[in-house]
N, C-alpha and C positions, 0 to 999 in steps of 0.2 A: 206723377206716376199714379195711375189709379191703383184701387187696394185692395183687401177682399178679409180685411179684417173685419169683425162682426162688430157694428155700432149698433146700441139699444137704441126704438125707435125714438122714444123719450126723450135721446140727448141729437136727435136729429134736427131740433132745431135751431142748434149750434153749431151743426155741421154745414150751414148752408150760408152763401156768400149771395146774397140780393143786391143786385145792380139792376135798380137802384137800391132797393130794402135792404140791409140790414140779417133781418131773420124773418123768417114767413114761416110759421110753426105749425097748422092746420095744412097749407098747400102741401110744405115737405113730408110731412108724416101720411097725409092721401097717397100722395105719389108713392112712397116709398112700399105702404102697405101693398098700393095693388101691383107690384111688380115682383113680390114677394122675394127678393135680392137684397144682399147687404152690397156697401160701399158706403163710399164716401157722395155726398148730393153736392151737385152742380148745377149755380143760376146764369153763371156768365156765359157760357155754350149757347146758351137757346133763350133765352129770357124766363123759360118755366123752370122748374128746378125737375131733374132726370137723376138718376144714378149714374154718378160717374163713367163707369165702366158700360152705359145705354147712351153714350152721349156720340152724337154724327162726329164730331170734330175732335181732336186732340188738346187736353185739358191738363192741366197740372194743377193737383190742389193741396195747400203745404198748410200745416194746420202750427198754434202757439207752441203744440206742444214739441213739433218738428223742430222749430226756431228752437226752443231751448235747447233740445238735443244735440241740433248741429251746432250749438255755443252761438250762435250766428249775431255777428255786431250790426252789420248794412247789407243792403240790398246783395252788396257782390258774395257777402257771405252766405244768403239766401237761397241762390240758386250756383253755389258750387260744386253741388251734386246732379245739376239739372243738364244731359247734355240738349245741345242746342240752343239754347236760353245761355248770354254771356251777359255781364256788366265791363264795362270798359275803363279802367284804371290807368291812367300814364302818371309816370311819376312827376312831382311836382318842379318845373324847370323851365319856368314862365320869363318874362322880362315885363321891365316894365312901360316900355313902347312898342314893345315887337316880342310875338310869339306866347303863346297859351299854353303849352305844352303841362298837360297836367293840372291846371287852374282850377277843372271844374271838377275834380277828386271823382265821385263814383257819378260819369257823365248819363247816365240811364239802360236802359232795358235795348239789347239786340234780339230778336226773335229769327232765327232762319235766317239772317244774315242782314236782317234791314230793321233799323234802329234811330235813334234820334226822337225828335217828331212823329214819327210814321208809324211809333208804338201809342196805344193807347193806356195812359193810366191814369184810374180812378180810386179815390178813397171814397168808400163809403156812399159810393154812386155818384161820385161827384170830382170832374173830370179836372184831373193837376194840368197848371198851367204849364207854358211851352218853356222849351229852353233857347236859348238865342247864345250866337257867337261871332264876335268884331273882333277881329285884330287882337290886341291884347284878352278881350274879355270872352272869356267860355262861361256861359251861366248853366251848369248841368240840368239834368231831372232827377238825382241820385237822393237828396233830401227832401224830398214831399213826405215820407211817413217814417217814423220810428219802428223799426220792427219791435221791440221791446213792445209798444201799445197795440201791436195788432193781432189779431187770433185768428185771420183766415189769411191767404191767398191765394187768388187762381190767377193760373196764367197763360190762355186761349194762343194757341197758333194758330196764323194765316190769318187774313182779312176780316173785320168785325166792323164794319161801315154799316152793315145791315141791319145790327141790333144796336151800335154805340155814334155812330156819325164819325162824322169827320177828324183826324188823327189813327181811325183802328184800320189804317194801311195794310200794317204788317201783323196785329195780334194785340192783346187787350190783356192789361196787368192790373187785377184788381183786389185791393186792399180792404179789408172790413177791419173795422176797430172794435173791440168788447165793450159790452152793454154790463149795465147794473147785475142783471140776474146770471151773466156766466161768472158773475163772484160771489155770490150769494149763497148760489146754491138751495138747501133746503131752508135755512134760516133765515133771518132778518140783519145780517151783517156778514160779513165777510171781505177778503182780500188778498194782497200776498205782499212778499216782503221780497227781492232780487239783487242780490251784488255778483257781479263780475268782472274776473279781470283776462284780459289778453295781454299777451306779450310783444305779438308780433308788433302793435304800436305803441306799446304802455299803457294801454288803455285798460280806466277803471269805471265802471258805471253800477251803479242805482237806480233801481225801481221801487217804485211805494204807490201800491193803489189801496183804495178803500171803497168800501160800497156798504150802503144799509138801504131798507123796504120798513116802510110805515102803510100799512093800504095799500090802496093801489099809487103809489107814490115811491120811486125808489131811484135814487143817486149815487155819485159815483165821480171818483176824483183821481188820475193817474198822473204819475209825476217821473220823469225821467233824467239822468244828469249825466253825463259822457265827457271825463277828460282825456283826452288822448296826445300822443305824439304823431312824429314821422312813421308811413310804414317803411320797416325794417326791408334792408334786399342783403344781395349776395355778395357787393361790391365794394372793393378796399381803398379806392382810389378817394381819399377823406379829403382833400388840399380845395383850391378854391378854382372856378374860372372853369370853360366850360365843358374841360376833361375829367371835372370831380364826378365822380358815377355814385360816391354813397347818398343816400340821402340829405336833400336839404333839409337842416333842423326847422321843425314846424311846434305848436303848443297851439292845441284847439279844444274847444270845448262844445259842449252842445244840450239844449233842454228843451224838452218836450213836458206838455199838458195836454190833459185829454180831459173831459169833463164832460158828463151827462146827467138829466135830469127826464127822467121818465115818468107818464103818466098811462096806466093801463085799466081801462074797463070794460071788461068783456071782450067784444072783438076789437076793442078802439085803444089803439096806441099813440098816443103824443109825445113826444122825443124833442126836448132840445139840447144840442150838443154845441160844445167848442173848445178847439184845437191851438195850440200855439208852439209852433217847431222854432228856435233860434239856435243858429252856428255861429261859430266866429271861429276862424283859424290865422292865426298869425306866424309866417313861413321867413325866414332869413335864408333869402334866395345866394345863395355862396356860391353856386352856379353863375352868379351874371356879371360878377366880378374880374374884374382884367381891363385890357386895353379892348376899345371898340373900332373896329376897322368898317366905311362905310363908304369910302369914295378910292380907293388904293388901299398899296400894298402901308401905307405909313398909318397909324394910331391914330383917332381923331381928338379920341379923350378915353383919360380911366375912371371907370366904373369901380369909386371905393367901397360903397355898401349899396346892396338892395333888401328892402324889406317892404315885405306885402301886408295887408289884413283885411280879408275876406268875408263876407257875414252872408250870411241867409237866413230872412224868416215868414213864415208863414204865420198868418194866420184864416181861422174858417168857422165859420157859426151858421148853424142852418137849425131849421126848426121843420118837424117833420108829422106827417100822421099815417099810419096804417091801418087797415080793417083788416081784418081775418075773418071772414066770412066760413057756411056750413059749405060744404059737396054741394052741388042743385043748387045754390043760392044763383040769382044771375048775375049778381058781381060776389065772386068766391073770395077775391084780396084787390086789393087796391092801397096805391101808396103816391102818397105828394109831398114836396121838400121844396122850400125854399132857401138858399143860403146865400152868402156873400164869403170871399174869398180875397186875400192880400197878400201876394209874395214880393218882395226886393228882394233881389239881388245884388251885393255892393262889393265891388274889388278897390282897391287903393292898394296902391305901389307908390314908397318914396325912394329916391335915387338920385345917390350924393356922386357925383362927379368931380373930375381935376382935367379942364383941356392939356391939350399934348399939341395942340396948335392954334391958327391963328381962329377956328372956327371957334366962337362961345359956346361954353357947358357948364352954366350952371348949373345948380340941383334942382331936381325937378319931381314934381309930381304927378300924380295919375289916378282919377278917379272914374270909374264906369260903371253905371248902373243900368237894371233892367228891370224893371218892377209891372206885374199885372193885377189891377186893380176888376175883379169880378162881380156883378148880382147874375145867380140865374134860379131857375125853377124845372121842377122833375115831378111828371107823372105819369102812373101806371094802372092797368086796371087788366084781371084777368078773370076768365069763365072758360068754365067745361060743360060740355052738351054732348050727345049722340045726336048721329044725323046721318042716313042712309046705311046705318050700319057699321060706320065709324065713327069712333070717340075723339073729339075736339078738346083742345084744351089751348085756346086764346089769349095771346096778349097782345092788350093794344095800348100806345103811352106816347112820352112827346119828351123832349125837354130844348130851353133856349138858357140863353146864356147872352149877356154883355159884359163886353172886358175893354177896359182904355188901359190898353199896353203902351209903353214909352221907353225909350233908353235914355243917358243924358252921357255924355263925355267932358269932364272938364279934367284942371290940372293946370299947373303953372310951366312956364317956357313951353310953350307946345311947338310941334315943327314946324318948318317952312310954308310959307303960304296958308298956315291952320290959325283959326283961332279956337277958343275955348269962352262961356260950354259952348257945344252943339251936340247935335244927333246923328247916329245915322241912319235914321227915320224919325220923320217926325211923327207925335203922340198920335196913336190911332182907338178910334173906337171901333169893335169888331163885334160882330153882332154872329152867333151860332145856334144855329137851331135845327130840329128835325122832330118829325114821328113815324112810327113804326109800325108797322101788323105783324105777328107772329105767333105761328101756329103747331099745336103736335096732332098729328091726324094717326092715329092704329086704327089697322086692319090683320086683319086675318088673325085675331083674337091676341095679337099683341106680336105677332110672328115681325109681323112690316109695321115699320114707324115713319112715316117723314115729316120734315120739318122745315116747311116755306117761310120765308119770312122776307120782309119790304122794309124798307126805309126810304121817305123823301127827305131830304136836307136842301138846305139854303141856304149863306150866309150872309154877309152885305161887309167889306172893309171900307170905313169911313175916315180918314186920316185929315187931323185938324189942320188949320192954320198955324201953322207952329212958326213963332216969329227967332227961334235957331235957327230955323232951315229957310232961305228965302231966295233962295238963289235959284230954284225951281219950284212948279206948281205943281204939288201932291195930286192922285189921282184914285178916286175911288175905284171900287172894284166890286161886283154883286156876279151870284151865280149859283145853280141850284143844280142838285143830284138824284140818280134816281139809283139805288143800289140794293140789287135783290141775292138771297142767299140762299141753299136748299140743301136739307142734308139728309141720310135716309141711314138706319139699322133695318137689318136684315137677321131674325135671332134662325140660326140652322138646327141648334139645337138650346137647351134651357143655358146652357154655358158656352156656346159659340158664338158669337155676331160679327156679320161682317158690316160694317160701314165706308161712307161715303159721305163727300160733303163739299158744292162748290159756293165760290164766294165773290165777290166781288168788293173792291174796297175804294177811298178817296181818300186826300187832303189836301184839306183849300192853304192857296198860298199864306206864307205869313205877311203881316204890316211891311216885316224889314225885309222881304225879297221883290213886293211892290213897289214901295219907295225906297228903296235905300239910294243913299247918295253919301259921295265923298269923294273931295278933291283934293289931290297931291300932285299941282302940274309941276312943282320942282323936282319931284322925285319922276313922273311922267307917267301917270297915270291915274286916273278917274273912276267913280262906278254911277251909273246911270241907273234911275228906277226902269221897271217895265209895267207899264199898267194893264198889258195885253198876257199879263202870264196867267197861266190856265193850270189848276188843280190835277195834281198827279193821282193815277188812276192805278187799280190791281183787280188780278183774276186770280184765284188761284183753285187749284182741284185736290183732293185730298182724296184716299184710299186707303180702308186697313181692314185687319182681322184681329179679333178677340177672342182669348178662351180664357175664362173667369170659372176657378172650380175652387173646393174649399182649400185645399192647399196651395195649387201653383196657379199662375197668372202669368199673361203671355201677349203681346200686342206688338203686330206690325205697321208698319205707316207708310205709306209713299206718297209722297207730295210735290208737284210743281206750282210757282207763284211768277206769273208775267205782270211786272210792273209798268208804265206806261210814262209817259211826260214827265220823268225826271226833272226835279228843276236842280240846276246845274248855273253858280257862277263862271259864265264866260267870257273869254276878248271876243269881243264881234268888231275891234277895228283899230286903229293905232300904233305906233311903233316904238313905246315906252323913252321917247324924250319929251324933253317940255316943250319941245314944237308943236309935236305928233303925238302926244300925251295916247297909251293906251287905254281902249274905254272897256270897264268891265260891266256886265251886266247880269243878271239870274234870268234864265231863259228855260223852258221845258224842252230840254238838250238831246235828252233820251231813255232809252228803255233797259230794266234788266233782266232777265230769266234765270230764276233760282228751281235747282230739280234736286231732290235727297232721297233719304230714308232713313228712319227713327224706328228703333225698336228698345223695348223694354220687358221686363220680366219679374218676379215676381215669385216667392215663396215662403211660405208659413207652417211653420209645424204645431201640433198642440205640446211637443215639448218644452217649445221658446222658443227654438233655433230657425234662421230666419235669413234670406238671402236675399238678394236683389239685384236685377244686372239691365243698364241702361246703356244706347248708342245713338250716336246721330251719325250723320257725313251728308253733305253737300256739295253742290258745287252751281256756280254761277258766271254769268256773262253781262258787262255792260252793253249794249248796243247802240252806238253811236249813228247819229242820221245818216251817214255814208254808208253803214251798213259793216263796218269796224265792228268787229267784237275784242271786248277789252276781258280778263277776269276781273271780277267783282271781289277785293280783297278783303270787303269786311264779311265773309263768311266765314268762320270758324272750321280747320281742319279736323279730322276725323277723332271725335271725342267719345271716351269709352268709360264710365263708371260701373264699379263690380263692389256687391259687398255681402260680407258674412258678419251675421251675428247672433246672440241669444238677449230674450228677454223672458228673464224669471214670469210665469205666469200669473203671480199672483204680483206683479210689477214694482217686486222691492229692489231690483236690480239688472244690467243687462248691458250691454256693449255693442260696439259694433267697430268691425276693420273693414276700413274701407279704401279702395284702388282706384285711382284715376289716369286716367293715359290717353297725354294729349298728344296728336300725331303731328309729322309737319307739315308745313306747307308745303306742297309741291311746285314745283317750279310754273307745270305748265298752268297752275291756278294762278298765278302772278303776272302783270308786265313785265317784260325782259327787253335786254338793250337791244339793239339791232342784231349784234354779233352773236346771242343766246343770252348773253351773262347775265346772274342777278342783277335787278336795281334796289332788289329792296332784301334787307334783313330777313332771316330768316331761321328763328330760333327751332333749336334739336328737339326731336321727340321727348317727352317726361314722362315719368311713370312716377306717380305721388301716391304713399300710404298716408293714411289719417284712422286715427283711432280715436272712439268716443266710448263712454260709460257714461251710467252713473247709478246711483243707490239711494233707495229712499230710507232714511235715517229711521223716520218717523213717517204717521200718515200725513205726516205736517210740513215736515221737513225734507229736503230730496238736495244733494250734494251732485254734480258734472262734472265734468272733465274733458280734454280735447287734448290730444298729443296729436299736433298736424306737421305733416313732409318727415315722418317719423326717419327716414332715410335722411334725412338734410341733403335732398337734394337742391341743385342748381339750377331754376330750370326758368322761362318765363314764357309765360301767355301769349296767342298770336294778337288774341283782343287786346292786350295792353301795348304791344309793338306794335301793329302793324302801320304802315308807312314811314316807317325808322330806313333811310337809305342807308345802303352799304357804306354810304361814304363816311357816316355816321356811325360807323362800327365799335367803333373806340370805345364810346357811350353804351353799349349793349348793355356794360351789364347794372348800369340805372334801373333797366328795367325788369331786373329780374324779383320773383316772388321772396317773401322772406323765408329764411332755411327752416329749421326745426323751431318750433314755439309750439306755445301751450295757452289753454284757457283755461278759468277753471270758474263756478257760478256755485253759489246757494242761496234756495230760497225756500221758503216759509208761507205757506197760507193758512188764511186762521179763518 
């Protein structure tokens, strides 16, 4: 939501989120002065930094201090004021050879209705790796950053292929982590001290950062610790087997490091950073429990315990340089990063059995990983000139990347026809790269702005001899893009602008939709690589209006996004026996067309008293090659946040009540049977209060609070349902939100 709060220029260059940089402190402070507006500054929209509320495209920019407010533990709690923007939570009710259901906890970022892959995010200019899902294993994007460590976010709708490459299909989630000097401040040491706790999971976490400055020499150490449980729902059915709706007991924990070592002289900045995120969640799936039915109506064997343990961790070291050059210099900033990157992934399920007949069941285990192993490199370089009368303000940068991505599957007694380890692709090395031009050109003395911008990309998938996989011969893959973008403000008056903004976007197939393979001809049926799949494609158009005044604020949006070459696992042949085994493949299937409108608003008084009111609604179609139109279920039904608050001006105190109300799904947004009827679940409208405060104790000390679903209502998410069938009814209410809970946080900076 842009703002119209008044930032001193001073601390503007803290307000800015550089993709790639960090902070750009001379750029932003130019910029800001000559457009003589307050806001919040935006680098992810355009590559330059703009004031928010001057930006062609639709931007959301959520600041530490946001995060604290809204208590926020993950990403989902991030953006649960944000409408359009969802995270996708299913509860955890996995097996442990069949079904993911919930595995990958907060699975990543939806934008407009299309998520997964297809979102782009980056920490710190530096692109998180993918998520991958097989059978059992869901490896999310929900853990690449600690909100606790980070001090900015933006979050760009519609396509971002033009300034980020390939993955900003759908829209660009970009994380900046805090440097030495936003802890410092005016002195030579500084930090802060954070404990809080949430209810809805038990969760109790700790922050401890520290930072000092000797010269130009200044570092910095942040430390984060997250023990939590199951999240809490609405459901009473506690027993065991696959009717239990309450939560499966889970005990996780989680730590984050951040670390920085700065060197500044003059306009030369040297930066080396490094990140280390690790999860482990260990879940006692009470869910999988019972007898297993898999050839008839008779038991095959009972399933007397399941028990999972889950890990994720990253790690990331990049070493980096800035210039900040004067106005007129011919390179004004420029910035280069080199870093290396290391996520695993690792799910393990053990699963003790008793046959119930002549078939063996042993106990069995299950391990699946997914690990991307990174080097890449990012640079940037930008200048401002006058030329015919119009003012240019230029960037032009590049970045590649190498990554040998892998999965492995092992585990003991594996099924029919299986053996263990193997893959379901073999190890690939993937090569990603591109550069860019992009430009701010005013005219008409700052009335018309537009902002062209280019991207070429290429990437090359190289997939080893992998001696798991030998039953077929892997097949490279090379291919290159040309993706342009253009957006334009239009000021009507010093506080109206109308904008505009189209896009175009890509993403190259992954390793494991190239080669994936895997064969179950007992059970009858296969999946076959494709070497011939081709890079799903987006257009999308964008339209609004702005009125930015010192009190109230106001923004419409209208936006469509045609997607192109879906890739889509399909049967292209078979009849699911072991004679005629069916053959699956991922094939570019089809197309989908998303059309909405987003509006938001915006009010400040110099009282305190303070208001805010946000909506989205969409709607979508798949488009199958026949010429079938399906709806598009992962769009989110008509979401409405309103809220009222005061915040003491002199910022010792201040609150806010806050409404949400999520509408339902409609029918005709949904497949339906032949005869009308539902196929799929379809949770009731909610209407949720949440209330936040907090008081600053001291100028030291500051005390929060969070009373959320203050109603205890009942209610659950379409994002977390959706593809829950009717028949599946029983289970609804697994998936519902937890009731009334509390947060509560203090922290200390010294």
């Amino acid at each position: 939501m842009f703002v119209i709060t008044k930032l001193a220029l001073s601390a503007a260059p803290l307000a800015i989120l550089a993709a790639p940089a960090a902070a750009e402190v001379a750029s932003a402070e130019t910029g800001a002065e000559a457009q003589q507006q307050t806001g919040r500054i935006t680098v992810t929209a355009t590559r330059t930094p703009v004031l928010q509320e001057e930006a062609p495209a639709t931007v959301t920019i959520i600041t530490d201090e946001d995060i604290a407010d809204q208590l926020a533990t993950d990403i989902k709690d991030l953006v649960r004021f944000e409408p359009g923007v969802t995270v996708r939570r299913a509860p955890a009710r996995f097996g442990a050879a069949f079904g993911a259901t919930g595995r990958a906890r907060n699975e990543g970022f939806t934008i407009r209705g299309i998520g997964g892959n297809r979102v782009l995010i980056q920490v710190d200019g530096i692109r998180a790796p993918q998520g991958f899902a097989f059978g059992p294993q869901d490896a999310g994007r929900g853990g690449f950053a600690d909100v606790s460590l980070v001090k900015r976010v933006e979050i760009l709708r519609g396509p971002a292929s033009a300034l980020y490459g390939s993955d900003g299909l759908a829209g660009a989630v970009s994380f900046v982590t805090a440097d030495p000097v936003d802890l410092i401040g005016a002195g030579s040491f500084g930090g802060f001290v954070t404990s809080q706790y949430s209810s809805e999971d038990n969760e109790f976490a700790q922050t401890a950062t520290l930072a000092a400055q000797s010269g130009n020499v200044s570092a910095m150490i942040a430390y984060t610790r997250r023990d939590f449980e199951e999240l809490e729902n609405r459901a009473t059915n506690d027993g065991t087997g696959p009717l239990r709706t309450a939560p499966n007991p889970q005990d996780g924990r989680s730590d984050a490091v951040l670390a920085k070592l700065v060197w500044d002289n003059g306009p030369h900045r040297v930066r080396l950073t490094g990140e280390w995120l690790d999860t482990a969640v260990e879940t006692e799936v009470l869910t999988g429990i019972g007898p297993a039915f898999l050839f008839g109506p008779a038991p095959v064997w009972n399933v007397d315990a399941l028990n999972a343990r889950d890990t994720n961790e990253r790690l990331r070291a990049s070493l980096d340089w800035t210039y900040d050059g004067s106005a007129g210099d011919v390179v004004e900033y420029a910035f280069l990063s080199a870093f290396w990157q290391d996520n695993a992934d690792r799910q393990f399920a053990f699963e003790e059995r008793t046959p119930l007949g002549p078939t063996p069941a042993p106990d069995r285990e299950r391990l699946n990983t997914f690990e991307n192993r990174i080097y890449g490199a990012v640079g940037e370089a930008r200048s401002s000139f006058d030329l015919g009368g119009m003012q240019h303000r230029v960037a032009i940068g590049g970045d590649i990347s190498w990554t040998r991505q892998e999965g492995l599957r092992d585990g003991t007694f594996p099924g029919r026809g299986e053996s263990f380890p193997t893959r379901a692709f073999p190890a690939t090395d993937f090569t990603l790269g591109g550069v860019f031009l992009s430009d701010e050109i005013t005219l008409l003395n700052g009335a018309l702005t537009l902002f062209p911008a280019l991207r070429f990309d290429f990437y090359d998938l190289n997939p080893t001899d992998d001696p798991l996989l030998t039953a077929f011969d892997p097949q490279g893959q090379s291919d290159s893009r040309l993706s342009p973008k253009f957006g334009a403000t239009v000021k009507l008056a010093e506080d109206v602008i109308l904008f505009g903004n189209y896009a175009q976007g890509f993403l190259a197939p992954t390793p494991s939709q190239v080669n994936n393979f895997f064969e179950f001809i007992a059970g009858g049926y296969t999946s076959i690589p494709n070497p011939d799949l081709g890079p799903e494609t987006s257009e999308s158009w964008e339209v609004g209006a702005r009125y930015v005044g010192e009190i109230f604020s106001l923004q419409v949006t209208g936006f469509r996004g045609d997607y192109d070459n879906f890739i889509s696992q399909q049967v292209i042949g078979g009849s699911f026996t072991p004679q005629d085994p069916a053959i699956f493949q991922f094939v570019n299937f089809n197309a989908v067309e998303i059309e909405g409108v987003e509006a938001r608003a915006e009010m400040k008084l110099d009282s305190g008293w303070n208001a805010r009111f946000a909506m989205a609604y969409a709607n979508g179609d798949i488009v199958n090659p026949g010429g079938a139109r399906v709806p598009l279920d992962t769009i989110d039904p008509f979401n409405l946040v309103a809220g009222l608050g005061y915040r003491d001006p002199g910022g010792r105190f201040g609150g806010e009540l806050i409404l949400t109300h999520n509408g339902r799904k409609e029918k005709g947004d949904l497949e339906r049977a032949a005869d009308g009827t539902d196929l799929f679940v379809r949770p009731d409208a909610s209407t949720v209060l949440d209330l936040t405060a907090f008081v600053a104790v001291t100028d030291r000390l500051k005390l929060r609070a969070g009373l959320f679903n203050l109603t205890d209502e009942k209610y659950a998410l379409w994002s977390d349902v959706r593809g829950l069938g009717v028949n599946d009814a029983a289970i609804f209410d697994a998936f519902t939100r937890p009731g009334r809970n509390l947060s509560v946080s203090a922290s200390y900076r010294f």
